[in-house]
C-alpha positions as CSV (number, residue, x, y, z in Angstrom):
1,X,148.3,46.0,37.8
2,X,145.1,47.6,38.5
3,X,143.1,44.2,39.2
4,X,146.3,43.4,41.5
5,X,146.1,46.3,43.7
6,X,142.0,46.4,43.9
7,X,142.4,42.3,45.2
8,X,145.3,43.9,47.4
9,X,143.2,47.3,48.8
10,X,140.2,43.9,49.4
11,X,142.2,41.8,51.3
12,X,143.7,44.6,53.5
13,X,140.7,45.3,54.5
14,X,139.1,41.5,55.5
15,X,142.2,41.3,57.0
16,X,141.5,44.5,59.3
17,X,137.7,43.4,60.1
18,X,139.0,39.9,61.1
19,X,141.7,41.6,63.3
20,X,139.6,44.0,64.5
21,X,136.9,40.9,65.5
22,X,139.6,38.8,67.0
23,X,141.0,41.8,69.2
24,X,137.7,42.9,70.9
25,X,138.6,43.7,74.3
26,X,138.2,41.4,77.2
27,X,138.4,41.5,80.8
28,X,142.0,41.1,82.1
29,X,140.1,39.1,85.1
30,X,137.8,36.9,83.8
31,X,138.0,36.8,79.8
32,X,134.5,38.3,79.5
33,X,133.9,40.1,76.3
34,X,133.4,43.8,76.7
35,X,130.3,45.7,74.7
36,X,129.0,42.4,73.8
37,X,124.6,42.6,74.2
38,X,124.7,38.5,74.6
39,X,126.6,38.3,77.6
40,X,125.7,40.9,80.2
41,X,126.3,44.1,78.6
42,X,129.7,44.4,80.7
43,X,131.2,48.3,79.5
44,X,134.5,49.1,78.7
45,X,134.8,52.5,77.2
46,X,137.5,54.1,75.2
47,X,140.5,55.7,77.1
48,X,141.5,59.0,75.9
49,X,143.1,62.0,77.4
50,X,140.7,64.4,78.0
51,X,140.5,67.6,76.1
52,X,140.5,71.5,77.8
53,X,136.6,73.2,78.0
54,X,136.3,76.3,75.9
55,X,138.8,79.0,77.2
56,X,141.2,76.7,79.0
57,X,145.2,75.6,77.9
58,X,146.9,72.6,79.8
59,X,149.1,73.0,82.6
60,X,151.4,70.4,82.9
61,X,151.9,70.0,87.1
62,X,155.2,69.7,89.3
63,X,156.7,70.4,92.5
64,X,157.7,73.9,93.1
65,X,158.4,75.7,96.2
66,X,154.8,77.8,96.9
67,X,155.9,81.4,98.1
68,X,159.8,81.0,97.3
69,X,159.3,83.7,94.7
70,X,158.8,86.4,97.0
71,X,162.3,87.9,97.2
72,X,161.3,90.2,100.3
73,X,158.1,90.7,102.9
74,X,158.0,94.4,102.7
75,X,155.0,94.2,104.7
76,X,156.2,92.0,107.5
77,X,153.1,89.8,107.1
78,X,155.0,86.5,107.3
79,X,152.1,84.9,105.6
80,X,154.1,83.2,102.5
81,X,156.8,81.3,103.6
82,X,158.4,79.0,101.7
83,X,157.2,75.7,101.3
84,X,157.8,72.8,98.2
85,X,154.6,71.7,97.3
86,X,152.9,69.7,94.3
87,X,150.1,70.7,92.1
88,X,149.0,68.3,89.8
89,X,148.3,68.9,86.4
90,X,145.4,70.6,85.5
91,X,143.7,73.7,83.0
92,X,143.4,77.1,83.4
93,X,141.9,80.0,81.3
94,X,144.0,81.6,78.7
95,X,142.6,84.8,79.8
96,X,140.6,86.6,82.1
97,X,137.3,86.9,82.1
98,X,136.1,89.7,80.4
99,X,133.4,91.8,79.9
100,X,131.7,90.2,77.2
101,X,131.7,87.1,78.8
102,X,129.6,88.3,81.8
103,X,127.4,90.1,79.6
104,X,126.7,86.7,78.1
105,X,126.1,85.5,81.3
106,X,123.4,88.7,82.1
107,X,122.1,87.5,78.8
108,X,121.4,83.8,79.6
109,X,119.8,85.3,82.7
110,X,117.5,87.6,81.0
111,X,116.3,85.4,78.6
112,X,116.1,82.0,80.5
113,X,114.4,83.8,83.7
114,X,112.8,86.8,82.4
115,X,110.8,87.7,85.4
116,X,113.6,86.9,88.1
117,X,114.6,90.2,88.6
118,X,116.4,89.6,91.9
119,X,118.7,86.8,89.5
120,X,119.9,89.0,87.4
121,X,120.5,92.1,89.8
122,X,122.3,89.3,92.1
123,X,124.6,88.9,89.1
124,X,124.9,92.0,87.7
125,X,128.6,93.3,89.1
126,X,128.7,96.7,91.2
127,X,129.7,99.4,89.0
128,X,130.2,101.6,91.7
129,X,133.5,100.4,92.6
130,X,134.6,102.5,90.2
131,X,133.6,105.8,91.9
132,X,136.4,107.6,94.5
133,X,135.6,110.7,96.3
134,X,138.4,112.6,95.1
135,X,138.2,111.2,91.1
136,X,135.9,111.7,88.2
137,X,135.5,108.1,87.4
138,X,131.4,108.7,86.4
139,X,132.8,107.6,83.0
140,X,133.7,104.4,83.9
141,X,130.3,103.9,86.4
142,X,128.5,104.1,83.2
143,X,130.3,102.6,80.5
144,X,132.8,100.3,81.6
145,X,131.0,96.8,81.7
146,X,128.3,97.5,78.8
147,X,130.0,99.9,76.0
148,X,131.5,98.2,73.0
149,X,134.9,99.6,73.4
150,X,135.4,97.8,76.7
151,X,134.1,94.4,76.0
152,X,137.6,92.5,75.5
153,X,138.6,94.3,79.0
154,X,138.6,92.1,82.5
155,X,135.3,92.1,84.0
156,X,135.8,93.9,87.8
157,X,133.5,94.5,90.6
158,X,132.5,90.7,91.0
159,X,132.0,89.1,94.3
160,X,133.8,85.8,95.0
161,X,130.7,84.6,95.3
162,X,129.5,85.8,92.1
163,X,132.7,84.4,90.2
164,X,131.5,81.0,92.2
165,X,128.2,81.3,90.4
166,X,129.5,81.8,87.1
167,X,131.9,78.5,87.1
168,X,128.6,76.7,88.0
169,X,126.8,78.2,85.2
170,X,129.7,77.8,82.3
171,X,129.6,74.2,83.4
172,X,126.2,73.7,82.6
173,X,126.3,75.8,78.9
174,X,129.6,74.1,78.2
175,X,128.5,70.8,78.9
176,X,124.2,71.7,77.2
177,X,126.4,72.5,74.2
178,X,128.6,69.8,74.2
179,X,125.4,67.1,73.9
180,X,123.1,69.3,71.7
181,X,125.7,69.5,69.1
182,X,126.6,65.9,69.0
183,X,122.7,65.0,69.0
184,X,123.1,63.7,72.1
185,X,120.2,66.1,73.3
186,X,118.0,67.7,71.0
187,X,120.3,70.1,68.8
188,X,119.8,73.7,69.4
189,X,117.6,74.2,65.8
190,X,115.3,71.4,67.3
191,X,115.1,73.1,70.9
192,X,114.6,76.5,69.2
193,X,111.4,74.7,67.3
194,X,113.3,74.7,63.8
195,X,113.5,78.7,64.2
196,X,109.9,78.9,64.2
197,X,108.5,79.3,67.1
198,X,111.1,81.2,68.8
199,X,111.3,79.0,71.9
200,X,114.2,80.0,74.1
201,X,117.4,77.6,73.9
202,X,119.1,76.5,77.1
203,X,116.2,75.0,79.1
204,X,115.5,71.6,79.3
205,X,112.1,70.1,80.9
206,X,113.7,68.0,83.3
207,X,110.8,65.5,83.5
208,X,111.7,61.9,82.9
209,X,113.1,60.3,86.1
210,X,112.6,63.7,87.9
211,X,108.7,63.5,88.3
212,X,106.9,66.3,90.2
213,X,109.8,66.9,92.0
214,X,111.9,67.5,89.2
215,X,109.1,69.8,87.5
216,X,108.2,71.9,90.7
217,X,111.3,71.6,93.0
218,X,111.1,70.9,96.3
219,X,111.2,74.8,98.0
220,X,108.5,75.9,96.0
221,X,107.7,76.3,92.6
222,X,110.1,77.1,90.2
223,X,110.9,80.2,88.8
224,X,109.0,80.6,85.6
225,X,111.4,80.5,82.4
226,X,110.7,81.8,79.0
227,X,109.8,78.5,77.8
228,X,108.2,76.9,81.1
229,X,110.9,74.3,81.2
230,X,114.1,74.3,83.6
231,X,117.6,74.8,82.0
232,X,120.4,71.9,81.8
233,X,122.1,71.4,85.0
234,X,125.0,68.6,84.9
235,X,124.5,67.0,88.0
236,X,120.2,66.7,87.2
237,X,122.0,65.5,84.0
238,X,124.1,62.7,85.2
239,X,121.6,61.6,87.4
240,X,119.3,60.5,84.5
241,X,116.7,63.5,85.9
242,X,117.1,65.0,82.5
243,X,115.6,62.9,79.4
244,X,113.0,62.1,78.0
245,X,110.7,63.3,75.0
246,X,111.9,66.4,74.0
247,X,114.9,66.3,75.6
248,X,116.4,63.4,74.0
249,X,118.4,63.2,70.6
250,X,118.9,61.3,67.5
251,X,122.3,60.6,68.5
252,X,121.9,58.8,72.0
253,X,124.7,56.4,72.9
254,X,123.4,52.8,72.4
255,X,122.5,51.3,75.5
256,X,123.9,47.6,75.8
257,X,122.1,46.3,79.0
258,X,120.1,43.5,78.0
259,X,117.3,44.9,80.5
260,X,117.4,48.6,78.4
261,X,113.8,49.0,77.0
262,X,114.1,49.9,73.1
263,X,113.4,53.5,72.7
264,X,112.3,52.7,68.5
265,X,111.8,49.8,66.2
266,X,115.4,50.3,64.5
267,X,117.5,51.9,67.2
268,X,117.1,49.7,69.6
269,X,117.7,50.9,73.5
270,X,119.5,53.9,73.7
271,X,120.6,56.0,76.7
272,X,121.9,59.1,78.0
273,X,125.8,60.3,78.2
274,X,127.2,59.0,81.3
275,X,130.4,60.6,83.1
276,X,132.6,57.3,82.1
277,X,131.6,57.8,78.3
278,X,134.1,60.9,78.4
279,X,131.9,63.6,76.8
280,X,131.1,65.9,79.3
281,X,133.5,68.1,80.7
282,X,134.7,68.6,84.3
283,X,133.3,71.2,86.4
284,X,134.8,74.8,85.5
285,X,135.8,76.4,89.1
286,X,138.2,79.3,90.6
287,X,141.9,77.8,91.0
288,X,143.4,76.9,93.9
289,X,146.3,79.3,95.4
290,X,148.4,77.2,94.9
291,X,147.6,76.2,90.8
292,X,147.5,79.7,91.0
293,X,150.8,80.6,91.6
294,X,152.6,77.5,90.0
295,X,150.6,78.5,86.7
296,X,151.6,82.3,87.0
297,X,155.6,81.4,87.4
298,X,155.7,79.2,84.6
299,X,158.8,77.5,85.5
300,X,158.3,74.8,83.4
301,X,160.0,77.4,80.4
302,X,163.2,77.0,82.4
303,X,163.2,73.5,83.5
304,X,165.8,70.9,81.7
305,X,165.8,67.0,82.6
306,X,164.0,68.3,86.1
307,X,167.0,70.8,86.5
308,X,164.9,74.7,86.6
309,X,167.8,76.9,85.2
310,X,167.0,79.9,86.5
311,X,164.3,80.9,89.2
312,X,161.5,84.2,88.6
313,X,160.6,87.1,90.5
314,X,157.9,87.4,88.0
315,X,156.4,85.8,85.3
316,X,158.8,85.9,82.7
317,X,162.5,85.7,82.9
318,X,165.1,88.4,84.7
319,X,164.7,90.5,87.5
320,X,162.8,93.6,85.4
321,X,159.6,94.7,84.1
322,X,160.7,95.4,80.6
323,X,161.3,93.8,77.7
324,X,164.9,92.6,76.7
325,X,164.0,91.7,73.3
326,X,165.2,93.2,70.1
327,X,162.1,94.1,69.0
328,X,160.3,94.9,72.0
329,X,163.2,96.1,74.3
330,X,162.4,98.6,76.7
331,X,158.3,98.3,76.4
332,X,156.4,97.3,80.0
333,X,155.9,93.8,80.0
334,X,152.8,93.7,82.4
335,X,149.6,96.6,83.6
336,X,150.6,98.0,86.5
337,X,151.0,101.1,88.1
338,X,155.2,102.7,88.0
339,X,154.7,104.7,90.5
340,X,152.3,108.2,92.5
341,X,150.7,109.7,90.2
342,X,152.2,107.2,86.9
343,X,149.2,104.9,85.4
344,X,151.1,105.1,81.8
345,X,153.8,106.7,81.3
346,X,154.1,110.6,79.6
347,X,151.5,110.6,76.4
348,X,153.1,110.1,72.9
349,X,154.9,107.5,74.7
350,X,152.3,105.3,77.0
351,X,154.9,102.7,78.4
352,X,152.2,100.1,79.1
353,X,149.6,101.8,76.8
354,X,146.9,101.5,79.5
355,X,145.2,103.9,81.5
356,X,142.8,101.4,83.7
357,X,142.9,97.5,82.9
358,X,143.5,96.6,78.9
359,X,142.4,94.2,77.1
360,X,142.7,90.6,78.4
361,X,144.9,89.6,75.7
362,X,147.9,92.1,76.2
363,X,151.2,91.9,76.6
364,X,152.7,88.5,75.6
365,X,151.9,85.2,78.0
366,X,153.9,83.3,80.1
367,X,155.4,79.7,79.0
368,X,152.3,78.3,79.6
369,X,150.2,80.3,77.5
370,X,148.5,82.6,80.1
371,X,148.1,86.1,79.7
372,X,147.9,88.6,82.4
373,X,149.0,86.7,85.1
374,X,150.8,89.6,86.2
375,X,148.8,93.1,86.6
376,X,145.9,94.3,84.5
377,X,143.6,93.0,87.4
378,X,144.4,90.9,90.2
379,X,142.8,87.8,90.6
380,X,140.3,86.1,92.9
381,X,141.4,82.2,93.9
382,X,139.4,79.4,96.0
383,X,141.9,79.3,98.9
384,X,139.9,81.4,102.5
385,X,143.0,83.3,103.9
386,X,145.0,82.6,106.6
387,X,148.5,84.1,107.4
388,X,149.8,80.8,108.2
389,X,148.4,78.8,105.3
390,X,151.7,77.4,103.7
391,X,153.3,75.8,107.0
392,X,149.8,74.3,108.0
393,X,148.5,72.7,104.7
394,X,149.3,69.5,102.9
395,X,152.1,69.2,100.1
396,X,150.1,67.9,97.8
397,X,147.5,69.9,96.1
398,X,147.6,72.4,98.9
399,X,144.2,74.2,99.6
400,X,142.3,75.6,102.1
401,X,138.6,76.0,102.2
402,X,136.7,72.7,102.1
403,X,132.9,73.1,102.6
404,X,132.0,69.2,102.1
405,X,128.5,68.6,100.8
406,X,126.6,66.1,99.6
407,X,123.6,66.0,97.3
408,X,120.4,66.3,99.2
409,X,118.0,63.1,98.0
410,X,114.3,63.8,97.0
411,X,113.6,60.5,96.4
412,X,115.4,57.8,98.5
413,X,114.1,55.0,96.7
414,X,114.9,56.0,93.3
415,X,118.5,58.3,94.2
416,X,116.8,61.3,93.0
417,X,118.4,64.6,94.2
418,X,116.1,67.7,95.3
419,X,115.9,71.1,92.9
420,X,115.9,74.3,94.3
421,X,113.8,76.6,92.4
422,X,116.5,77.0,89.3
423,X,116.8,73.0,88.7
424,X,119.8,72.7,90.6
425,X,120.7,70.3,93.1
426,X,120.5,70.9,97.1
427,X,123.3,70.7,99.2
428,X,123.3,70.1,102.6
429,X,126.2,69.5,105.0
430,X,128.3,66.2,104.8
431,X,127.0,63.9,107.7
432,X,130.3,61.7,107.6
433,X,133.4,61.5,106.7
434,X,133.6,57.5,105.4
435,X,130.7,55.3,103.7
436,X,128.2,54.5,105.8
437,X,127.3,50.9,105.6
438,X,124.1,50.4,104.0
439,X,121.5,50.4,106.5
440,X,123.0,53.9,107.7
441,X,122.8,54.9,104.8
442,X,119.6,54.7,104.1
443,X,118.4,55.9,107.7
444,X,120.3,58.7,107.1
445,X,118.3,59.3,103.3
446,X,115.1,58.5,104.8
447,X,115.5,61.4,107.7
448,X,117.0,64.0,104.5
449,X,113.4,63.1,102.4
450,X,111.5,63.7,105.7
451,X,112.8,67.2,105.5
452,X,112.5,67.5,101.8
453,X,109.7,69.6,102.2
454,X,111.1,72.7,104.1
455,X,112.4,76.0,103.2
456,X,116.4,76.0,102.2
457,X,118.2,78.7,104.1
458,X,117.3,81.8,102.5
459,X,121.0,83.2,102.6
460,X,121.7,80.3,100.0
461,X,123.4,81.0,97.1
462,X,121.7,80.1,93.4
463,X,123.9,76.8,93.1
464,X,122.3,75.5,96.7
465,X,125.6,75.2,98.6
466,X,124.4,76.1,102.1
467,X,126.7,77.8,105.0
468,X,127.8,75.2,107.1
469,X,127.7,75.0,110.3
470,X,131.5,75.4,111.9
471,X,130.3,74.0,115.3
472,X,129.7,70.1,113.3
473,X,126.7,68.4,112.5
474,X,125.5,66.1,114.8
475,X,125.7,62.5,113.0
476,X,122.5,60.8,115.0
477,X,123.7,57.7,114.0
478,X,127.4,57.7,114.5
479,X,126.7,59.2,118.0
480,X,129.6,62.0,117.3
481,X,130.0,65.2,115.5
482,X,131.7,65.3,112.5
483,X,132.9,68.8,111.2
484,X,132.0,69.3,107.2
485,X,133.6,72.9,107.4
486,X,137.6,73.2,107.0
487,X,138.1,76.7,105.9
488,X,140.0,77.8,108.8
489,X,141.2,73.8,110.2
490,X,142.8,73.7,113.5
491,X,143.1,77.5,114.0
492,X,142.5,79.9,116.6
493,X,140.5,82.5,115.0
494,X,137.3,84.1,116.6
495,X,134.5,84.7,114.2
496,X,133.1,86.9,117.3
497,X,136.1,89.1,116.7
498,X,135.6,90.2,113.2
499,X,136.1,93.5,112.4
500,X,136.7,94.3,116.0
501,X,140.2,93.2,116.3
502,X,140.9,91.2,112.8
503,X,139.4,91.1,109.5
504,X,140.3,87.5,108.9
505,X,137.2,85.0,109.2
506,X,135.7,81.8,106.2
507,X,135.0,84.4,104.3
508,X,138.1,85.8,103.9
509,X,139.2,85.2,100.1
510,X,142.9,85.5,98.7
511,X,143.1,87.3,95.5
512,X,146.5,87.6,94.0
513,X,148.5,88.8,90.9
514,X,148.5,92.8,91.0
515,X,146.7,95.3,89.0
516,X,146.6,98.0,86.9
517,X,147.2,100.5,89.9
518,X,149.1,98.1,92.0
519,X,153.2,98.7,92.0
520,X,155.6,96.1,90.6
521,X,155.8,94.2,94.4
522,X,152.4,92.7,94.0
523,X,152.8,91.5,90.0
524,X,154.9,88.2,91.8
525,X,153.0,85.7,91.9
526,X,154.0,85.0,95.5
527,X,152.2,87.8,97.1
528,X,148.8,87.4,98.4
529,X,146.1,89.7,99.8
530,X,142.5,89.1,101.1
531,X,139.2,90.5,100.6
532,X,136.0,89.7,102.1
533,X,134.0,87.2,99.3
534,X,131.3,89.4,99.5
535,X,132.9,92.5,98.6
536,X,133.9,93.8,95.0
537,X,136.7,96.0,93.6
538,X,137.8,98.0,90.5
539,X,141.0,95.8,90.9
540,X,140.2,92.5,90.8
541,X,138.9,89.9,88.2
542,X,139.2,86.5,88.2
543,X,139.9,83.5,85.5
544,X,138.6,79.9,85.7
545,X,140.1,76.1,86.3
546,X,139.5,72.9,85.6
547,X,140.6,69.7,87.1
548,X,142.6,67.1,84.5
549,X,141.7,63.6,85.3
550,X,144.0,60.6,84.1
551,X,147.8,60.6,83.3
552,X,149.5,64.1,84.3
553,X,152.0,64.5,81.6
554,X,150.7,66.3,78.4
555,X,153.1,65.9,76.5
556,X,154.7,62.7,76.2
557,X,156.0,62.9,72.6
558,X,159.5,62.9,72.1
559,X,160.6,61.7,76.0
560,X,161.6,58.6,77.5
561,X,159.4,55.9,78.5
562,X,159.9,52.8,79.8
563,X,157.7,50.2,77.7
564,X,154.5,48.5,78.8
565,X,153.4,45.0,77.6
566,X,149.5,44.9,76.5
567,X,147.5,42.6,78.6
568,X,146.8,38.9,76.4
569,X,143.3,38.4,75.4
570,X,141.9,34.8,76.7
571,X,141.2,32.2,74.8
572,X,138.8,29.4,76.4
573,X,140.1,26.1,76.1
């Protein structure tokens, strides 16, 4: 019996090698082979979901009706009227983020670029929003962002534009970390010289393809780091301007192009990760108002065969703010403030056992998994603010503050971007709106290299977005202006006439949710203020996104599908 099944466990297995040979995968249009060296090379790679970043849970996306939750406009504002929309499915952050995570952010800073002190105090968040003229909140000045007992609360006093900076920034660790832990790059233990030497991790010489551009930047030299190398930027990345000795790892992805050089005797060519390989993650950013809103209401808890069974005023179920439940009933479900003069309740019996903001994992979360998306800190979103934002924009994936950009080229000939001075790409306004055809194109590259050499607008941010210019850029070779900027499309308002006669302008940002001294109106997740992006409060946070690519529905198991035939291989006769 033993022999028998041995032969059997042997034969099984031919018989899955010869399977597995006859089924490689071919080209539905012309019967090539895929991942075969001898005839070209041609790629297909291996389709798969895509997996959350660090932080983030799935949010499966829908039609709703954006603002419908708003039961009354107690200010008059008109400026969330009911509209259905759809947000497609994407990921959001479980939580807010909190103070620990900026101070690893500070940290990354302080280490990577010790010298750039005007880095770090451009990151550092302001403090002072705690202090009021009529409070003793010195405490909080002092303690609140660095002191142990606060590090699992809601980092507040950031910018827009700092919580812009950050996404940038946790793309780049997220994805470094990704490839140095699959060997892609050098691992962390080879970066850091074995432990030896103490060279600083996180900064990659971005030599290879790059050149002298790539080394010095193109607005100057770059900003000394620990280690005299630049850190990982994705884009540099993708654009094969990072690699080379150093840099590269034991466990690069075989390169099948029959022109690949060999990188070793036994490994044969080998190359970077590319986008379609599916490694690297999509870039974290702020949500949308929109994803915002749809994530915070969670309907998706009360939705049967498409049917919602009962609409929310917040994000739970019923019309109150406490819990119904058993063991729970009675207890705040959310941070906010009850009333004048009420933060908590009477002591020996805190109702929502907070003060000031609480930790970012409080209370219980919503049906999709998110905490906090009702008080404890309102939240910063992408959207620039306009009162009449849901009857004006599109129904699906509503948003409204496109900046288009494009990559500014160092090297036309070889598709090489230009660094500013932290090994990040330049962009400049788009010039069009379509692809240029080819000779255009290049024109138009040629003319960008030729101004290569000047300063960047010394306004611009870290990340080398630059302001655009709301008048249009002047497209020399399609003889018309094309407008890149469409924060406030096809509306009337007068940048002249800010804070003379309105405080709405681009940089105008909507921040939503409620806080910890907001009363129970603003915890629905229809309401929406605005703040200037370059101010900072004691009342607002902010959490990231991410865009899903591929099929919207998470979870397929279990539902109905209607079946779909697998394409037949070819067989030359």
């Amino acid at each position: 019996m033993k022999v028998l099944t041995n032969t059997a466990l042997v034969m099984l297995g031919l018989g899955v090698m010869l399977s597995s040979c006859s089924n490689k995968q071919q080209s539905q249009k012309t019967g090539l082979a895929y991942n075969d060296r001898t005839n070209g090379g041609y790629l297909r790679y291996r389709q798969s979901h895509p997996s959350p970043g660090p932080g983030l849970v799935p949010i499966e996306g829908g039609t709703f009706v954006l603002g419908g939750s708003a039961d009354q406009d107690v200010a008059y504002e008109y400026n969330n009227l009911r509209r259905r929309v759809t947000v497609p499915s994407f990921y959001m952050d479980e939580t807010e983020v909190s103070n620990q995570d900026w101070l690893d952010y500070l940290h990354w800073i302080n280490i990577t670029f010790p010298t750039d002190n005007e880095l770090y105090y451009n990151a550092l968040p302001d403090t002072l929003v705690w202090r009021k003229p009529l409070s003793y909140n010195e405490p909080y000045v002092d303690n609140y962002l660095r002191h142990p007992a606060f590090q699992d609360y809601p980092v507040v006093g950031v910018t827009w534009e700092q919580a812009q900076e950050y996404c940038v920034w946790r793309t780049d660790r997220t994805n470094e970390n990704i490839l140095r832990e699959k060997g892609i790059m050098t691992t962390w233990k080879e970066q850091a010289g074995g432990g030896r030497n103490g060279q600083v991790a996180g900064a990659a010489s971005a030599n290879g393809a790059g050149g002298a551009n790539a080394a010095a930047g193109v607005n100057g030299a770059a900003v000394g780091t620990a280690d005299g190398k630049q850190p990982f930027n994705t884009d540099m990345y993708l654009n094969g301007q990072v690699q080379g000795p150093g840099i590269d790892g034991k466990n690069m992805i075989k390169d099948l192009n029959p022109n690949a050089q060999a990188t070793n005797g036994r490994n044969g060519a080998r190359r970077p990760a590319r986008l379609e390989d599916g490694i690297l993650k999509q870039g974290y950013r702020l949500p949308s108002e929109a994803e915002w809103e749809y994530a915070a209401l969670a309907l998706a808890g009360n939705t049967q065969f498409e049917n919602i069974n009962d609409g929310r005023i917040y994000p739970w179920d019923g019309l109150g703010v406490r819990s119904p439940k058993k063991n729970t009933r009675g207890l705040i479900l959310a941070n906010f403030k009850r009333g004048a003069g009420d933060n908590a309740g009477v002591g020996g019996g805190l109702n929502d056992k907070a003060i000031i903001t609480a930790p970012v994992r409080s209370y219980q979360p919503n049906d999709f998994g998110l905490y906090n998306m009702a008080g404890n800190v309102n939240e910063w979103v992408a959207d620039t603010y306009r009162q009449t934002s849901f009857e004006e924009m599109d129904d699906l994936n509503p948003f409204r503050g496109n900046e288009f950009t494009n990559k500014r080229l160092a090297d036309p000939t070889k598709g090489q971007y230009a660094k500013d001075k932290y090994g990040r790409p330049i962009k400049d306004p788009a010039k069009s709106d379509k692809k240029l055809k080819y000779s255009d194109m290049i024109a138009q590259q040629q003319a960008q290299a030729a101004n290569a050499n000047q300063p960047a607008n010394s306004a611009q941010p870290a990340s080398g977005a630059v302001t655009a210019n709301a008048g249009g850029v002047k497209d020399p070779l399609a003889g018309k202006a094309y407008t890149n900027d469409y924060r406030g499309y096809g509306d009337s308002v007068n940048n002249s006439l800010y804070g003379t006669t309105t405080l709405v302008n681009n940089h105008s940002k909507v921040y939503k949710g409620g806080s910890w001294n907001d009363l129970s109106y603003w915890l629905n997740p229809a309401t929406r203020r605005f703040m200037d992006q370059g101010d900072a409060s004691a009342e607002v946070g902010f959490r990231c996104a991410m865009t899903m690519v591929g099929a919207p529905e998470i979870y397929p198991q279990g539902k109905p599908h209607i079946p779909v035939k697998k394409a037949k291989n070819y067989k030359a006769r």
